[in-house]
C-alpha positions as CSV (number, residue, x, y, z in Angstrom):
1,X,28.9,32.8,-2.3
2,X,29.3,33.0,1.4
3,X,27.0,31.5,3.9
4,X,25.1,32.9,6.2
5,X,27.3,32.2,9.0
6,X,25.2,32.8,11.4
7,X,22.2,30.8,10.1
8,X,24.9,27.9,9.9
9,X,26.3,28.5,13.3
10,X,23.0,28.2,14.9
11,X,22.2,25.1,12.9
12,X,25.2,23.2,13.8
13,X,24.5,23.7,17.3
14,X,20.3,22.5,16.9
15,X,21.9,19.4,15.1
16,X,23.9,18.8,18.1
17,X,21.5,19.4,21.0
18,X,19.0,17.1,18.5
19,X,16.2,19.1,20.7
20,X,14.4,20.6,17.8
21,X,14.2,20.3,14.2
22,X,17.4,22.3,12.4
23,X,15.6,24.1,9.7
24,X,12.6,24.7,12.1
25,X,14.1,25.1,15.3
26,X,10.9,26.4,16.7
27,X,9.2,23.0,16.2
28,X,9.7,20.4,18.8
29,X,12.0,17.5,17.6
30,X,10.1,14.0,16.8
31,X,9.2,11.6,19.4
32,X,10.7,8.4,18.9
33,X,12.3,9.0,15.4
34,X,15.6,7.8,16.6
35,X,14.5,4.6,18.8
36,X,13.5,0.9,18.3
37,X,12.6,0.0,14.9
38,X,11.8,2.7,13.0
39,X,8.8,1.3,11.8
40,X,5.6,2.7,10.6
41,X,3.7,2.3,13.8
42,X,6.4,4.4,15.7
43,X,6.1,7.0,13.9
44,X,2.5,7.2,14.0
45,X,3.2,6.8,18.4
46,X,5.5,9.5,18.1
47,X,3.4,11.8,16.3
48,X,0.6,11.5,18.4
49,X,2.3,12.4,21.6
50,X,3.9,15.5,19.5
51,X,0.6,16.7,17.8
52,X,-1.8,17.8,20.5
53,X,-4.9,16.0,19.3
54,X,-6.0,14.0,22.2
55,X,-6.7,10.9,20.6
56,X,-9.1,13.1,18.0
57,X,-8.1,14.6,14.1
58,X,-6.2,17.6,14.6
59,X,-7.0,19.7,11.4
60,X,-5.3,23.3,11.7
61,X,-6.3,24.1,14.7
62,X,-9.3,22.1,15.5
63,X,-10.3,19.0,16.9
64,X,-12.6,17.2,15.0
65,X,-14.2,13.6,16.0
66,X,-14.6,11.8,13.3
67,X,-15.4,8.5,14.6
68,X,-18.9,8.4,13.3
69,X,-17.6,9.4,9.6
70,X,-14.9,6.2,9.2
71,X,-16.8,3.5,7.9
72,X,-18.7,5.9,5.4
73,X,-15.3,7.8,4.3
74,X,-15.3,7.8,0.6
75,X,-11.6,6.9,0.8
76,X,-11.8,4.1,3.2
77,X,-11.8,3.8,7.0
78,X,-8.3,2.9,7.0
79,X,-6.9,6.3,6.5
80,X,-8.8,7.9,9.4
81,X,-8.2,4.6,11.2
82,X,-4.4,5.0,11.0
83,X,-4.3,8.5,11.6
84,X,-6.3,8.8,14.6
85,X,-4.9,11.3,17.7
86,X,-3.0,12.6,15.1
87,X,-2.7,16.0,13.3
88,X,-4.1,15.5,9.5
89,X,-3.6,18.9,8.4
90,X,-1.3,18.4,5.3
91,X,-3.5,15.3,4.6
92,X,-6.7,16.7,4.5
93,X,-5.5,19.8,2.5
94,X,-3.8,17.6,0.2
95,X,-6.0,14.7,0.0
96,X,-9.3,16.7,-0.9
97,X,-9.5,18.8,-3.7
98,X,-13.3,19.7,-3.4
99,X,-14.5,22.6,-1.3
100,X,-17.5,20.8,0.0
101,X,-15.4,18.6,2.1
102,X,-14.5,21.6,4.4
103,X,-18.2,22.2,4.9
104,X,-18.9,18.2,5.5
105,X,-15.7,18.8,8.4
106,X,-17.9,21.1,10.3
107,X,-20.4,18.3,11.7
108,X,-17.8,16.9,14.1
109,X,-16.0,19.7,15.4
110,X,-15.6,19.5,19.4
111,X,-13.0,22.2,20.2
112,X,-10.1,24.1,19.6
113,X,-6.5,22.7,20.1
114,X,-4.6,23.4,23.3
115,X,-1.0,23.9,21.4
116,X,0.4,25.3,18.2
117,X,0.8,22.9,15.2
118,X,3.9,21.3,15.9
119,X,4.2,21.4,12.1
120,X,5.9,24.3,9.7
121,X,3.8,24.8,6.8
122,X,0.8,26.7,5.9
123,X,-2.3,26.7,3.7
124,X,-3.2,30.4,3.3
125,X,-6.4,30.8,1.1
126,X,-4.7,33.2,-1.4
127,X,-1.2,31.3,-0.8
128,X,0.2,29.4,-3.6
129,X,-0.8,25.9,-2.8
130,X,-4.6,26.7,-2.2
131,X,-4.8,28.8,-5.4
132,X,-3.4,26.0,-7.0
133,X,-5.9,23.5,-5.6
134,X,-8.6,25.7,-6.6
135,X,-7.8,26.0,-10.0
136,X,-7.1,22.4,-10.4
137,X,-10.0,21.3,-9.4
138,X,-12.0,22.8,-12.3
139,X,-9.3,21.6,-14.5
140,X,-10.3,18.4,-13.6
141,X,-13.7,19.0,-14.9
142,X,-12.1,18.7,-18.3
143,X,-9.9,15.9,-18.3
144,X,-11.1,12.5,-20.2
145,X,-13.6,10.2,-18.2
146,X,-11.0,7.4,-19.6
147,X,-7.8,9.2,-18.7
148,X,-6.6,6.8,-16.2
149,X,-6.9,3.2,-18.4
150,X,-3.6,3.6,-18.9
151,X,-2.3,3.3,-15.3
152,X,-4.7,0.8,-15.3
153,X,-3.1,-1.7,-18.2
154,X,0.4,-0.9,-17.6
155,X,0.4,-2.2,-14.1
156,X,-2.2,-4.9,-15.0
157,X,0.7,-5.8,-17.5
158,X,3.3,-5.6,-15.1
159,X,1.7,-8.0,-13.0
160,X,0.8,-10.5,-15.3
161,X,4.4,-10.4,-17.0
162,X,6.0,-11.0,-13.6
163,X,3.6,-14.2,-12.8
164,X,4.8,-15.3,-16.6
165,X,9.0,-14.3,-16.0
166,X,9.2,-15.5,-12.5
167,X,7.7,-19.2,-14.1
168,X,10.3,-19.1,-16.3
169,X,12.9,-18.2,-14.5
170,X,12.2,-21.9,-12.4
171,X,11.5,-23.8,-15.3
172,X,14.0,-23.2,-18.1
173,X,17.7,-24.9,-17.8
174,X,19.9,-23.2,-19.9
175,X,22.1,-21.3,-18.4
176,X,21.6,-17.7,-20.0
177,X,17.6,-18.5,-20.0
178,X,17.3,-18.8,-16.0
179,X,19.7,-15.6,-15.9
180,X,17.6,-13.7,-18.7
181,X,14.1,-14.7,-17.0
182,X,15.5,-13.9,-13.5
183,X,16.2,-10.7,-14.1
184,X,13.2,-9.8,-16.5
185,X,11.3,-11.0,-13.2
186,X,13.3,-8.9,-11.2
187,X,12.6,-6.1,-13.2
188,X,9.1,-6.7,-13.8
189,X,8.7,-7.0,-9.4
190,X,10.6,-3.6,-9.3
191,X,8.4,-1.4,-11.7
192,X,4.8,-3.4,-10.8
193,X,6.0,-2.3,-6.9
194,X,6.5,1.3,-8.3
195,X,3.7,1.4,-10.1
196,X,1.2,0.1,-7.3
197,X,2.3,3.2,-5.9
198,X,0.0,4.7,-7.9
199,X,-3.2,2.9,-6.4
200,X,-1.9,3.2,-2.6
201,X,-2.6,7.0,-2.3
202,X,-5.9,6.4,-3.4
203,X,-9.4,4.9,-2.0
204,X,-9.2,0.8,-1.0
205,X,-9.0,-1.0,-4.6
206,X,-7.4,-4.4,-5.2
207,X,-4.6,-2.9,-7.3
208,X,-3.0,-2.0,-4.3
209,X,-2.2,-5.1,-2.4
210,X,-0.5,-5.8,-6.0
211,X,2.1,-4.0,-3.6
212,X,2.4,-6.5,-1.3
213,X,4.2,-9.1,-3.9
214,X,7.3,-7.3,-2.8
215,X,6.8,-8.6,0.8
216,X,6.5,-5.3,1.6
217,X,3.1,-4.0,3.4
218,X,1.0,-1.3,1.2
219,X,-0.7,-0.5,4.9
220,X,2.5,0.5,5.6
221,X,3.3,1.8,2.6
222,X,0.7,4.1,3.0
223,X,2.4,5.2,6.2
224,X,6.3,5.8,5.3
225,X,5.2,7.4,2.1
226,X,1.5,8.8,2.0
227,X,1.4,10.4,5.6
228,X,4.9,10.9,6.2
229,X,7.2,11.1,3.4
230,X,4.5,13.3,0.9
231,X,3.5,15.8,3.6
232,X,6.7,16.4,5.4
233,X,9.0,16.3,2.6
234,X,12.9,16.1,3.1
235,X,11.8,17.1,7.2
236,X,12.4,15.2,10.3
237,X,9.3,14.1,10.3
238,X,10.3,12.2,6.7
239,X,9.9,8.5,8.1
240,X,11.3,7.6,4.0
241,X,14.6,9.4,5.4
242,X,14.5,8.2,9.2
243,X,13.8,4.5,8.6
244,X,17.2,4.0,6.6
245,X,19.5,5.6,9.6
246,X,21.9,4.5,10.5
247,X,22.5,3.0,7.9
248,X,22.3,5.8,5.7
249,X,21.8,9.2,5.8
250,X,20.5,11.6,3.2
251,X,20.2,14.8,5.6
252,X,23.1,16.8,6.0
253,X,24.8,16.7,9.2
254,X,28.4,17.6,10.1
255,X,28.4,13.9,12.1
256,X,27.7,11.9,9.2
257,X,30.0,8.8,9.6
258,X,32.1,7.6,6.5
259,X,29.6,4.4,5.5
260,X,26.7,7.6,5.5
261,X,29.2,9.6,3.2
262,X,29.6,6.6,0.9
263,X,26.0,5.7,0.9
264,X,26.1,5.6,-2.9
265,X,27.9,2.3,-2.4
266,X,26.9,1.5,1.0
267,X,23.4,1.6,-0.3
268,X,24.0,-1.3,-3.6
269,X,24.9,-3.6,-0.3
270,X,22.0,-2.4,1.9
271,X,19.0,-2.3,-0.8
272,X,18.6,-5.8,-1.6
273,X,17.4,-6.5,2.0
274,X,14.4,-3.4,2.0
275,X,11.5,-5.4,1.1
276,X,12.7,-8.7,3.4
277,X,13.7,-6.4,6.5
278,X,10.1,-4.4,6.2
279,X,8.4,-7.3,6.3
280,X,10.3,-8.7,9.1
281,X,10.0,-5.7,11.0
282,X,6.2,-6.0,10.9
283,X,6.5,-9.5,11.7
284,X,8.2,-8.7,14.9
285,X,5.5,-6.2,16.1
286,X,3.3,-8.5,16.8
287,X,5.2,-9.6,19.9
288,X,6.5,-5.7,20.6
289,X,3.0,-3.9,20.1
290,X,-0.3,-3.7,22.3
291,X,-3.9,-3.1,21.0
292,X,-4.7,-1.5,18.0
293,X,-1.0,-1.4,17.2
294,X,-0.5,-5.1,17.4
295,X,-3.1,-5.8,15.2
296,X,-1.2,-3.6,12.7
297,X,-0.2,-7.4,10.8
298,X,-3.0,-8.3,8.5
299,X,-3.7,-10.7,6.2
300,X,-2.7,-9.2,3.1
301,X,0.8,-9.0,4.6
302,X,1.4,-12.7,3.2
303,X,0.5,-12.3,-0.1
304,X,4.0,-11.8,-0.9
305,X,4.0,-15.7,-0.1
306,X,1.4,-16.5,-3.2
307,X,4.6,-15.3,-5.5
308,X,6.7,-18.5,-4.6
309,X,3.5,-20.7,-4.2
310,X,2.9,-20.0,-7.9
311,X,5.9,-20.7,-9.1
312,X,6.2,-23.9,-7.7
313,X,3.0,-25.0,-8.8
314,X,3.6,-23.3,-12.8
315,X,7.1,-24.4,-13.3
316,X,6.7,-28.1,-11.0
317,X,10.6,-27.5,-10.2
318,X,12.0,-28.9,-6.7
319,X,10.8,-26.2,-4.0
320,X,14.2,-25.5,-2.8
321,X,15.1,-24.6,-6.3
322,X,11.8,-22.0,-6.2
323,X,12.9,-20.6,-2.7
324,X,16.3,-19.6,-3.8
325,X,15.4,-18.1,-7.4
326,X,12.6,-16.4,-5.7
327,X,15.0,-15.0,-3.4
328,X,17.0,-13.8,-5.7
329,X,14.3,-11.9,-7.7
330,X,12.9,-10.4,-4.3
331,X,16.4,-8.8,-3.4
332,X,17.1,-7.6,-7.1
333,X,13.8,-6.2,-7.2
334,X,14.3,-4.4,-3.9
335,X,17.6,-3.0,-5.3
336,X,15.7,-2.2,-8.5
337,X,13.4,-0.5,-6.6
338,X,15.0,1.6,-3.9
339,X,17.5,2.7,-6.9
340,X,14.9,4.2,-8.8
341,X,13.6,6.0,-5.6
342,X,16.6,7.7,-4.0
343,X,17.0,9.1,-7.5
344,X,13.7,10.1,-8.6
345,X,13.1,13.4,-6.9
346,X,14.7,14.4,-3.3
347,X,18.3,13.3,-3.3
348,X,20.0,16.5,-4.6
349,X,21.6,19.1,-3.3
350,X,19.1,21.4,-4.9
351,X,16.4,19.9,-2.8
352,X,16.8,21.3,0.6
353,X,16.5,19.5,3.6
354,X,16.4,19.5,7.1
355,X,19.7,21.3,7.9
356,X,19.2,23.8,4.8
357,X,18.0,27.1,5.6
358,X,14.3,27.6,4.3
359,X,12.9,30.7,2.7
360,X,10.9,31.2,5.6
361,X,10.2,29.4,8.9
362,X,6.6,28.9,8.3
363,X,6.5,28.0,4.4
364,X,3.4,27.4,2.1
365,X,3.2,24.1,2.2
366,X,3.4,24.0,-1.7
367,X,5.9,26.2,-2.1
368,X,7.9,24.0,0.2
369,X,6.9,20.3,-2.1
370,X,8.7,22.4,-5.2
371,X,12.1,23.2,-3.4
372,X,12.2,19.9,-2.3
373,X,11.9,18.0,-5.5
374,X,13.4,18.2,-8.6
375,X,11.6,16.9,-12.2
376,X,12.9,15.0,-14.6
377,X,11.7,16.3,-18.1
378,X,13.1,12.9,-20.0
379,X,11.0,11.1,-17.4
380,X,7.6,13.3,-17.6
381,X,5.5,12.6,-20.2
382,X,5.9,9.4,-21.1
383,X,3.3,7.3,-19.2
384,X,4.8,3.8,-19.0
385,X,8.1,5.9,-17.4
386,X,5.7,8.1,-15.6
387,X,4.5,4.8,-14.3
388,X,7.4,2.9,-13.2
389,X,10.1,5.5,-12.4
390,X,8.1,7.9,-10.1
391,X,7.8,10.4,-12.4
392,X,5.6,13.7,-12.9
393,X,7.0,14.2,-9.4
394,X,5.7,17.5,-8.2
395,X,2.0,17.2,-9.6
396,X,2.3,13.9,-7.7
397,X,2.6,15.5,-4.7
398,X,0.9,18.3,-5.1
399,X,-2.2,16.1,-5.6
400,X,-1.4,12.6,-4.4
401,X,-4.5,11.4,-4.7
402,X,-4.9,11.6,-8.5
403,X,-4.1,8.8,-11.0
404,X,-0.4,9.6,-12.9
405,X,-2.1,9.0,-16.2
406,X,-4.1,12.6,-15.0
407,X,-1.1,14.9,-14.2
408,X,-0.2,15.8,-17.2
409,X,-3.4,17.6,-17.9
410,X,-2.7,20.2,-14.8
411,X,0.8,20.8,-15.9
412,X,0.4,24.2,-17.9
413,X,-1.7,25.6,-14.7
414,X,1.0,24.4,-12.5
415,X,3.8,26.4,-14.5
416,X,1.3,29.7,-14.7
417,X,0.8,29.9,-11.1
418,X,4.8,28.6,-10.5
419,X,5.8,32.0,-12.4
420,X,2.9,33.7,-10.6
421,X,3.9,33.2,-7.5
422,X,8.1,32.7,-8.2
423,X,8.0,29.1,-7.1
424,X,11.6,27.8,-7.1
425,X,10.5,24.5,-9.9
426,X,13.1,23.0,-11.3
427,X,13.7,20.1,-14.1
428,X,16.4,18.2,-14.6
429,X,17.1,14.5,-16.1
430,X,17.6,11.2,-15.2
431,X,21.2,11.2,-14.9
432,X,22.0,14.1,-13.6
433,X,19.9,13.4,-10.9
434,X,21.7,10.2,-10.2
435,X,24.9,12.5,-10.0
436,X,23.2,14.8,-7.6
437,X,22.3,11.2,-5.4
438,X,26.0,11.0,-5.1
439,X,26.8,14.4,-4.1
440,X,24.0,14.5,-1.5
441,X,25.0,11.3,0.2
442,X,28.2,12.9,0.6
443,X,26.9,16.2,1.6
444,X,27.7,17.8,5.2
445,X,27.4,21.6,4.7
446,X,24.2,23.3,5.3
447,X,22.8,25.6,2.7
448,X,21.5,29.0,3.0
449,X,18.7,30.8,1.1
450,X,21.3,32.5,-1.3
451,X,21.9,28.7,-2.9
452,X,18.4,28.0,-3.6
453,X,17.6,31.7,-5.1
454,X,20.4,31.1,-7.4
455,X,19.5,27.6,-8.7
């Protein structure tokens, strides 16, 4: 079909001039996405000078002081601790799927907002994504008291299995054995990370600094992926998509330099490093950050550490023998990892992106989570895969806050209201969306709307 030449014209030139977003060029274009370290406590800085809260919770467009509220927030302080001068919208919305939370909101209103939402989507009452809340929540009422166990033992599993493989991979001699047990630990790291996922969107629990055996930080975690990545999907504001330039580069720009284009190999030499260079990023804000920000490093940040500790002390093998095996597993496990996530969902050129011409400029914010994703229906449905390879992807999203094991109980009122209102969801499988990771890294053409009406 031909594009919309003038829709690609225009977004050529926004990608140039880098002074607004491409596929929302009446949004202002993120503070500080392309400077210093691309960490998670830049982009919370830059968001905050973008969002017009002054220093409050910007909800819609209200100001709201919800210092009082933090330490009794049923889903911790830390949430409203991290997002503070910030707008929450997509959050909130998001985050709560009871109506009485809206009325609770009202005790700490202080004023309106000076400026518009420097965000695209919407959250109209008889739009798609609030119908869908709505019914959800009494579909809820229905599921199984006991429906989320099995999250529960498959990543209490994981864990366990990794304490046992990692032992073994330090004590046995044979040659095949320390290769076998290396990887199985590798393996086991990879889907326990993936898995603590789970537990991360939720209210504080001790499941979640499972996380932080990758050496990776689930406080930050809960930043690149929860605040960022889930509610601004595939946009600029995607710090998942940011914090890998310019190394890689999963947006399509006409620029994109030749490692970018390659990044399906460029990315098997980068990956191994992830869960090392996070966690020396956060060290090194300690000496670049002031205040609040520079006490972003926490305790749990070095229980990464306990992994070698224990298998020095289970296996009794020399402790330069531990370092380098445990090493190896963190890097194969970050590989493992980041693999499995770059081809779960986003990564195909039937998920638009910034660059890609949207349906409209100010989008349901659900509508907008299903043309950015694609399922996987040889993933769905099977909880350990469910579990450990990101799936039930949409429903995720939709309602990050729920256990995985629960998804699949909302799934036929998902598709009802999908037809209902002609949301664009798609399903496709496990390799073909590896195939589409390929083409996407590659990808430098925009796409108009006639592309995603036709897929």
């Amino acid at each position: 079909m031909a594009p919309n030449s003038e829709w690609v014209e225009g977004a050529q030139q926004r990608a140039i001039d880098k002074n607004t977003h491409v596929s929302f060029p009446q949004l202002k274009y993120p503070s500080l996405r392309d400077d210093g370290l691309r960490d998670p406590v830049q982009w919370l800085s830059g968001k905050a000078m973008d969002d017009g809260a002054e220093g409050l919770w910007r909800i819609h467009d209200k100001l709201y002081d919800l210092t009082s509220f933090m330490k009794r927030h049923p889903g911790g302080e830390e949430w409203l601790e991290l997002t503070q001068g910030t707008d929450i919208t997509e959050a909130f919305e998001s985050h709560h799927l009871n109506p009485s939370t809206e009325k609770i909101l009202t005790q700490y209103y202080i004023r309106d907002a000076k400026t518009p939402r420097n965000s695209p989507f919407t959250f109209k009452e008889d739009g798609f994504y609030k119908t869908l809340k709505r019914a959800a929540f009494e579909e809820l009422k229905k599921i199984p008291k006991d429906a989320s166990k099995t999250a529960d033992y498959i990543t209490d599993g994981l864990f366990v299995s990794l304490l046992i493989s990692s032992a073994c991979a330090c004590s046995v001699t044979n040659y095949f054995a320390v290769k076998f047990w290396y990887a199985y630990a590798s393996v086991n790291l990879a889907f326990l990370t993936v898995a603590c996922h789970n537990f991360i969107h939720r209210k504080t629990n001790w499941r979640m600094y499972l996380f932080n055996m990758s050496m990776w930080s689930y406080r930050d975690f809960r930043v690149s992926h929860v605040l960022s990545h889930h509610l601004y999907t595939n946009t600029l504001m995607d710090l998942e998509i940011s914090s890998l330039e310019p190394v890689l580069f999963y947006n399509p720009r006409k620029d994109k330099p030749l490692h970018a284009k390659l990044g399906f190999i460029t990315e098997i030499f980068f990956f191994p490093f992830v869960f090392l260079l996070s966690f020396i990023k956060r060290f090194l804000s300690i000496f670049l950050r002031q205040g609040f920000f520079k006490s972003h490093y926490r305790w749990h940040d070095a229980i990464g550490l306990l992994l070698p500790v224990w298998m020095c002390l289970a296996s009794g093998a020399p402790v330069l023998h531990v370092v380098s095996t445990w090493l190896w597993i963190n890097c194969t496990g970050s590989l493992l990892f980041y693999s499995i996530g770059v081809n779960a969902a986003h990564h195909h050129p039937d998920a638009i992106k910034d660059g890609d011409e949207p349906a409209s400029e100010t989008p349901d914010w659900g509508m907008h989570q299903v043309e950015a994703l694609l399922d996987r229906k040889d993933i769905n449905g099977n909880a350990f895969l469910v579990m450990t390879l990101f799936g039930d992807h949409t429903l995720h999203h939709m309602f990050p806050t729920l256990d995985h094991s629960v998804l699949k109980y909302l799934h036929p009122t998902f598709i009802d209201l999908c037809k209902k209102y002609e949301a664009n969801y798609r399903v496709s499988t496990q390799f073909k969306m590896v195939l589409g990771q390929i083409q996407e890294t590659m990808r430098t053409e925009f796409k108009t709307k006639k592309h995603y009406n036709n897929n």
